[in-house]
N, C-alpha and C positions, 0 to 999 in steps of 0.2 A: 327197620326205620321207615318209618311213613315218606311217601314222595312228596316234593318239594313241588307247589302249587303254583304254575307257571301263567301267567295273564299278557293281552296284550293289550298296549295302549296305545292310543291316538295320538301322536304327533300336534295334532293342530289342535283339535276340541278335546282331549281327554280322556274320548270316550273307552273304556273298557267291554274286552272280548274273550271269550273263552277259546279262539282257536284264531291261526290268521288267516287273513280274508285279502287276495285286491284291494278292496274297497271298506271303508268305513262306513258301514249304516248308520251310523249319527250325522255325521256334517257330510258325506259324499267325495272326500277326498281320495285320491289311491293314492298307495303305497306308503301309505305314513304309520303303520302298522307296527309297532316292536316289541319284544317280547322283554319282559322283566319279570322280575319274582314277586310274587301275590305276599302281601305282611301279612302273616298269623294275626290270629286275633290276640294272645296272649302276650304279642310284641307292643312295649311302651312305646307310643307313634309319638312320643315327645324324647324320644333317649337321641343325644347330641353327642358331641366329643368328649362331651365331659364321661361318657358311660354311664353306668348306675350309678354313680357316686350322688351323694347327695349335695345340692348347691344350697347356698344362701346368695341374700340380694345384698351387695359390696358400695361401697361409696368408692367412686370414680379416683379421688384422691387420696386413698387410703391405698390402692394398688402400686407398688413396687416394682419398679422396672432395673431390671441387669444392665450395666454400664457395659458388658462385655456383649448385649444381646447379638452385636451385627459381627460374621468372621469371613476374615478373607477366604476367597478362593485361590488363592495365586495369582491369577488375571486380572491386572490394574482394568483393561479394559468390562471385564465381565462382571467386576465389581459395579464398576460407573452405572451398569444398565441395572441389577440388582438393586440400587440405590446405597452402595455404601459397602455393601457385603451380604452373605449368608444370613439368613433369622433362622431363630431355631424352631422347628417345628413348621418352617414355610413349604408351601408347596408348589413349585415353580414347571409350569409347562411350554418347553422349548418344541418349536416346531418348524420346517422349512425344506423346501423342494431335495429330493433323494441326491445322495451322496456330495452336500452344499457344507458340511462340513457338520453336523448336532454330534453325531459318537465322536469324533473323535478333539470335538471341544470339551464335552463332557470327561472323557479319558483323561485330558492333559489338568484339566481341574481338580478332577479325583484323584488323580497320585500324586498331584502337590500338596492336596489337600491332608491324603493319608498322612506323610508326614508326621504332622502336627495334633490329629484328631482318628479316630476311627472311621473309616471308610469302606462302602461294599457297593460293588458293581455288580447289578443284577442284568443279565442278557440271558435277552430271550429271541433273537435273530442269529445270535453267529454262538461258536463254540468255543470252549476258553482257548485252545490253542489259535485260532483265530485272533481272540481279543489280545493275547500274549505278544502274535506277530507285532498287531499294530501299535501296543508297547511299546516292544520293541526298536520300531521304527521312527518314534518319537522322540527315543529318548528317554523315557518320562520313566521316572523312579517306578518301582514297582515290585519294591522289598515285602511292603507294606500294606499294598492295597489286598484288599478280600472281594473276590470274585463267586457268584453264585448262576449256573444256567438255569434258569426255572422262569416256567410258563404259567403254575400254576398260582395263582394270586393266595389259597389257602395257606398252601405250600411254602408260598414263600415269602408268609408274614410269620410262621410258625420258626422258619429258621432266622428271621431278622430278632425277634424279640428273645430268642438264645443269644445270638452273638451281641446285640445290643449296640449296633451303631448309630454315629452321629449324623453323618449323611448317608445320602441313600441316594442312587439313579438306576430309574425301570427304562429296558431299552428293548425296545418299546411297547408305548400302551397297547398296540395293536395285536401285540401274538400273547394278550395276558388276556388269562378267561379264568371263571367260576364256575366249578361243578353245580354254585347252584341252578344255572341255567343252561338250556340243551344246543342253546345257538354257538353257531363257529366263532373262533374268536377273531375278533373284527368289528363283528357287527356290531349296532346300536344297542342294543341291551347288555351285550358282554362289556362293552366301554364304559356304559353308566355303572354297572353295579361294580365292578375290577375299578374303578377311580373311585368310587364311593367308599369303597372297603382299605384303599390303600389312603386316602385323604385324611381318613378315622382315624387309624394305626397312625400315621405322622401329626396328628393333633394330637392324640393321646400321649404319645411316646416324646415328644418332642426333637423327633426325625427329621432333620431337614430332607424332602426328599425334590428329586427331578424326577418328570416323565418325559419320555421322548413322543412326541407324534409325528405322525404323516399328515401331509396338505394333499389336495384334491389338486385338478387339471387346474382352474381357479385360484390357488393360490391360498385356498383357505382349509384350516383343521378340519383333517376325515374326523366323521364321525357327529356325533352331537354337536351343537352350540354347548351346550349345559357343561363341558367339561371345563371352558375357559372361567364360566361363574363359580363352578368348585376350588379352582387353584386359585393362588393367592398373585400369583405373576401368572404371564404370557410373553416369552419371547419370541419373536421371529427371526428368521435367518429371510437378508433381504440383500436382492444382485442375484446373476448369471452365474452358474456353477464353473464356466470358462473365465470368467475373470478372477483374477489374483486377489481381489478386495473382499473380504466378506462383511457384511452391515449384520448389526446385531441389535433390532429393536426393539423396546421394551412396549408394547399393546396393553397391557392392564398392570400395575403393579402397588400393591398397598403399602408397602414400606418407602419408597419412592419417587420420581419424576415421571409419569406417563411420555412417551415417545423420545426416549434417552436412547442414544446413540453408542453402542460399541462397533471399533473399527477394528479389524484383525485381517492380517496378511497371510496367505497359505506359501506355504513353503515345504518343502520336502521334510524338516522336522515337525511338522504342525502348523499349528494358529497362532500367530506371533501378533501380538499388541501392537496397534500403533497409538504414537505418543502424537504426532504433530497430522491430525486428520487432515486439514486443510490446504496445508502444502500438496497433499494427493490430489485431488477436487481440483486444484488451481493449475495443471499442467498443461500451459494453456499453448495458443502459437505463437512464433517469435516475433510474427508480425500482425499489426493491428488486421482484423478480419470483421467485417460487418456484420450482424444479426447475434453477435455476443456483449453481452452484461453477465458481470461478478455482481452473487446475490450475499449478504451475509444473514442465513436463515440460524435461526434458536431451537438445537435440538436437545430439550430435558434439561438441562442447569447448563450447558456450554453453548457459546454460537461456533458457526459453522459456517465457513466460505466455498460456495460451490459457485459452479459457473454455467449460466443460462443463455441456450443458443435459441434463436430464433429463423426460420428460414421461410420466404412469404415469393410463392412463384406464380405467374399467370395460368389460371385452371381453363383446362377446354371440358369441364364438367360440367351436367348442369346444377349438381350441387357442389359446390367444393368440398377439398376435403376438410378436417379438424382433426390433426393428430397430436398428443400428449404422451408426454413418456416422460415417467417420474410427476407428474402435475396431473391435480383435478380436469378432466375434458370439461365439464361444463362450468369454471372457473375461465378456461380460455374462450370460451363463446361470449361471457360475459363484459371479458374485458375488451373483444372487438367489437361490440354496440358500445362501449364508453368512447374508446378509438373512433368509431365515427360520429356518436353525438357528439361528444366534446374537444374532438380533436381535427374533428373535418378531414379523415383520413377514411375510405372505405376502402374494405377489402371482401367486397361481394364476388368479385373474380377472383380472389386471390387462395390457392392451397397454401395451409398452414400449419406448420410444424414448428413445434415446440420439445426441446428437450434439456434433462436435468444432466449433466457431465458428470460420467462416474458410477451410474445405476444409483445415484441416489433418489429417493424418495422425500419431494417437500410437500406437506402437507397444512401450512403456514399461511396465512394470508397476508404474508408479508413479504411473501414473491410479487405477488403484481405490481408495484412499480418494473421493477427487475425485468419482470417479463414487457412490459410494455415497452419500455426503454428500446431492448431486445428487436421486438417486432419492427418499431418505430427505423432501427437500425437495418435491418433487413429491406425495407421497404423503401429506405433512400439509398440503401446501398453505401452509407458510409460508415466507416469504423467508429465504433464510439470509442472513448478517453482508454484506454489500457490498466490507469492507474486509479479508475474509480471505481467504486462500489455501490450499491443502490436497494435500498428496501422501504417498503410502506403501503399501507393497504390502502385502495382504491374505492369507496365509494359508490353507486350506479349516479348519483351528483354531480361525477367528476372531482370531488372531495379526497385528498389525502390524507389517510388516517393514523396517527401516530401508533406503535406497536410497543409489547413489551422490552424492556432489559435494552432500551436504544444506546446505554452510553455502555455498555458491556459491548455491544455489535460494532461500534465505533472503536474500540481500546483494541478491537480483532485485528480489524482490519489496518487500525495506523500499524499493527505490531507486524505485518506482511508486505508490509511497505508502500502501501495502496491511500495515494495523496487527496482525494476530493470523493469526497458523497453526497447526493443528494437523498434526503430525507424529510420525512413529515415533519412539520415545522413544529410537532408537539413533542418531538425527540430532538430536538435542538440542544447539544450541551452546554450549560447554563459556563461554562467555563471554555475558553480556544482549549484544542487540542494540536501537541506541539507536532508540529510537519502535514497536519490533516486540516483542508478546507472544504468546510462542509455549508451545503445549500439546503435552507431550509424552502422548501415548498410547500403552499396548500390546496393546490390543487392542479390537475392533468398538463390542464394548459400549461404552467409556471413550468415543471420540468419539461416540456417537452419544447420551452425557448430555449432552455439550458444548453441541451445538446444539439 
């Protein structure tokens, strides 16, 4: 057999090499250099998912869609981030800091899953007695499931389309490699072409399948960017591997809600669902404490009550600090030039800290009232209301600006027992809500007479 004709490509400008180099002599960048497999000339540079099969051009409403397309996984919660359920033939890449829980969510899904449907767990990290233990120790049915150890991506598309399963999870992308290329598996050219060739196989086949990945010191997926454009979701595993809570966010997902929220509790039999997110978030102290506001932020179809502290101390700096945790940093810089142009409050001397209760992540711009309130509270030293709540986007104006789903975030909070909100006067319920008195504002100033 003829050898397989190996090229490397540039990362930034494209450029192709017959060997790797440092350096890219096209654009002058290092180490952007990776090795992929050169296409024959005899290869149709238009062959898709579809394979050699020949296509026609379809009218959009003549296409037939399965009533049964979406299926559970077991996990009310991993459903909600999935949008609904399983698709068939989806390609979903779960990814999050070592040992934060992806196998062995993945595991408690798959033997619930087996059940019902055909199921095969492909590991390529641990050995099946290994994967057996932590069965085991789950719990989790495992009459059923089909277990296969293989590294080799040829290898182990050859034994998927024998056994012919419905779902499918690679654990993980990282120890899967192609003989057609001579690099270790890991690297950037073994990830692009091992995800290219399993993406195929599950659009072809209509395999639901999962990969597992590794994240960097950073927080973000080893390896390519390119991999998250190929899948069809992206979840993340989000929170401290030491905390009990684990966050399960949806980053890209075509079936549905971008930045949908699953909540799961670790416990000695696994990842147990929670039903009532916000009761967790709101564990707050028994007695009123200053530089705290309850925020009710919108994550993927449900709102979400978390609670936002504020702490603003005299700096012997001579630049103070700006720290954020859970929250955009340069979202809180913004909001302390509104604080002093329109509130006549500086905090040039002042270290500032801001953080989200819970390790959650709000990425909403409908914390800033919340937060300001927060600061506002910190900086007089007095408790704000216990029983209120507060969301609304801020303007550089001093403008408050009405937010999505305002009477959904409202129907939350009256259900938590939480009596007065103030809000953008463009979320205003057109109707009283019963036990809830809510203050519309339109701008900085107005809320901040309030409290």
């Amino acid at each position: 057999m003829s050898k397989v004709k190996v090229i490397f490509n540039c990362t930034e400008c494209g450029g192709q090499h017959s060997k790797w180099n440092g350096q890219c002599s096209a654009c002058g960048t290092w180490n952007t250099l990776v090795e992929e497999q050169a296409t024959p000339k005899t290869t149709n540079p238009f062959r898709g998912y579809a394979g050699e099969q020949k296509n026609q051009i379809t009218l959009l409403a003549d296409v037939g869609i399965a009533h049964d397309v979406k299926c559970s996984t077991g996990l009310a919660e991993l459903d909600r981030v999935l949008g609904g359920g399983l698709v068939q033939g989806a390609v979903v890449l779960i990814g999050g800091d070592p040992g934060i829980g992806k196998s062995t969510l993945l595991l408690q899904a798959l033997s619930l899953m087996s059940q019902q449907q055909k199921a095969l767990y492909v590991t390529g990290e641990e050995s099946l007695q290994q994967v057996a233990m932590r069965a085991g120790r789950l719990g989790a049915p495992n009459d059923k499931l089909l277990l296969l150890p293989e590294t080799h991506v040829e290898a182990m598309i050859a034994q998927a389309k024998k056994a012919l399963p419905q779902v499918m999870v690679i654990d993980s992308i990282q120890t899967i490699y192609t003989e057609l290329l001579q690099s270790a598996p890991g690297s950037v050219g073994q990830l692009r072409e091992s995800a290219a060739q399993l993406v195929r196989f599950a659009k072809q086949s209509g395999i639901a399948l999962f990969l597992v990945g590794h994240v960097t010191k950073e927080g973000a997926l080893a390896g390519p960017r390119v991999l998250e454009h190929m899948v069809d979701t992206v979840l993340y595993f989000e929170g401290q591997k030491d905390n009990r809570y684990r966050v399960v966010r949806a980053i890209k997902n075509r079936f549905g809600a971008v930045n949908e929220l699953g909540i799961f509790a670790m416990t000695d039999k696994g990842l147990k669902a929670v039903s009532n997110p916000s009761a967790i978030f709101l564990s707050r102290s028994s007695k009123p404490v200053s530089g705290s506001c309850v925020l009710v932020s919108w994550e993927g179809t449900r709102p979400l009550l978390v609670e936002v502290q504020a702490l603003m101390d005299e700096s012997y700096l001579a630049n103070p600090r700006r720290v954020t945790v859970g929250l955009e940093h340069n979202r809180l810089a913004m909001l302390l030039a509104i604080l002093n142009r329109h509130g006549g409050i500086t905090t040039y001397n002042q270290d500032v800290f801001v953080n989200v209760v819970g390790g959650v992540k709000v990425f909403e711009t409908a914390a800033d009232l919340a937060i300001m309130l927060a600061l506002l509270s910190s900086m007089r030293d007095r408790p704000l209301d216990q029983h209120m709540v507060a969301f609304g986007e801020i303007g550089l104006a001093g403008e408050v600006r009405p937010v999505q789903s305002g009477q959904d975030r409202l129907y939350e909070a009256a259900k938590h027992g939480f009596t007065k909100a103030i809000v953008p006067k463009g979320n205003a319920p057109k109707k009283p809500i019963e036990g809830m008195q809510v203050i519309a504002v339109e701008h900085v100033q107005q809320a901040l007479e309030h409290v």
